[in-house]
C-alpha positions in Angstrom: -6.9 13.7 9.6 -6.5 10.2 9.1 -6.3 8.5 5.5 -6.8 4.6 6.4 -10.3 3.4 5.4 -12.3 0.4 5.2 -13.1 1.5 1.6 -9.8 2.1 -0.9 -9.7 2.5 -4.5 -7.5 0.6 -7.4 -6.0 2.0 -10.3 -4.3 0.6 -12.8 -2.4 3.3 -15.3 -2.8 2.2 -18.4 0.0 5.2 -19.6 1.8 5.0 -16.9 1.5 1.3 -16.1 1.2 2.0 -12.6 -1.0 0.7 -9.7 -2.6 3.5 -7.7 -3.9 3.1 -4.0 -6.6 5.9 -3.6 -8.5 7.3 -0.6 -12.6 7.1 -2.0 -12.9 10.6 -0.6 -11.2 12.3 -3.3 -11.7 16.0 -1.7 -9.6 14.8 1.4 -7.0 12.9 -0.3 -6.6 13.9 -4.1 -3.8 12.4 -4.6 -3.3 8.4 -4.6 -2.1 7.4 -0.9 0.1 5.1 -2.5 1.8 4.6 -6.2 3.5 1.3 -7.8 5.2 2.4 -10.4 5.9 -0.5 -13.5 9.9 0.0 -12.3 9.3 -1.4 -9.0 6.8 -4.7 -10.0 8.3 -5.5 -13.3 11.4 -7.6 -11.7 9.2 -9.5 -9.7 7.4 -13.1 -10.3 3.5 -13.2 -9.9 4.0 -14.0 -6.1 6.3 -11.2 -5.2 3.9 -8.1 -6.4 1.2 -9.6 -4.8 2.6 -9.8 -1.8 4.3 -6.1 -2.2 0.8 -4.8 -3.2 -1.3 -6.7 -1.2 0.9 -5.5 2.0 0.7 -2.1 0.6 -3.4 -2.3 0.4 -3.5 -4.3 3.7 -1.5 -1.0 5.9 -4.6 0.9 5.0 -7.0 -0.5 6.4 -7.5 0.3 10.1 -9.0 -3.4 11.2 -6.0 -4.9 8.9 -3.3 -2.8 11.0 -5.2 -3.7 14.3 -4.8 -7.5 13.3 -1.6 -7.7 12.4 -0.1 -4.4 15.0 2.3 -6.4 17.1 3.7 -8.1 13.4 4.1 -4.2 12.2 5.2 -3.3 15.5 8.1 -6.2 14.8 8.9 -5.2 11.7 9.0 -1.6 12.2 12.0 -1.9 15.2 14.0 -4.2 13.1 17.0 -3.2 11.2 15.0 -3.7 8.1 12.7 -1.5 9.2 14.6 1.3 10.1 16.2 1.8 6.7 12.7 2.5 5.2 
């Protein structure tokens, strides 16, 4: 069962100050596919979390991944990428 989708949801927490990435079926995938919590965007300038979310938003999306495969491909074999 796949989660990526043309279609994704934004959240922003207003308790939690968080950014939420949700699947729209919410039966499937209760739960957000992907959290940004306040601790992780609140050290960065303007340019940095969009970039972090952004990325974040643009891995979902099947045609996005497609585009940009032999990038995520790159990335995934580096050293940087192996940490993660």
């Amino acid at each position: 069962m796949s989660f990526f989708s043309n279609s994704l949801l934004i959240d922003y927490d207003e308790s939690t100050k968080n950014f939420l990435i949700s699947h729209p079926d919410k039966e499937r995938f209760p739960q957000p596919l992907v959290t940004v919590r306040a601790e992780t965007y609140s050290a960065m300038t303007l340019d940095q979390a969009s970039e972090f979310i952004g990325s974040r938003i643009l891995l979902l999306i099947p045609a996005m991944r497609q585009h940009f495969k032999a990038e995520i491909e790159r990335l995934a074999s580096s050293e940087r990428g192996k940490k993660s």
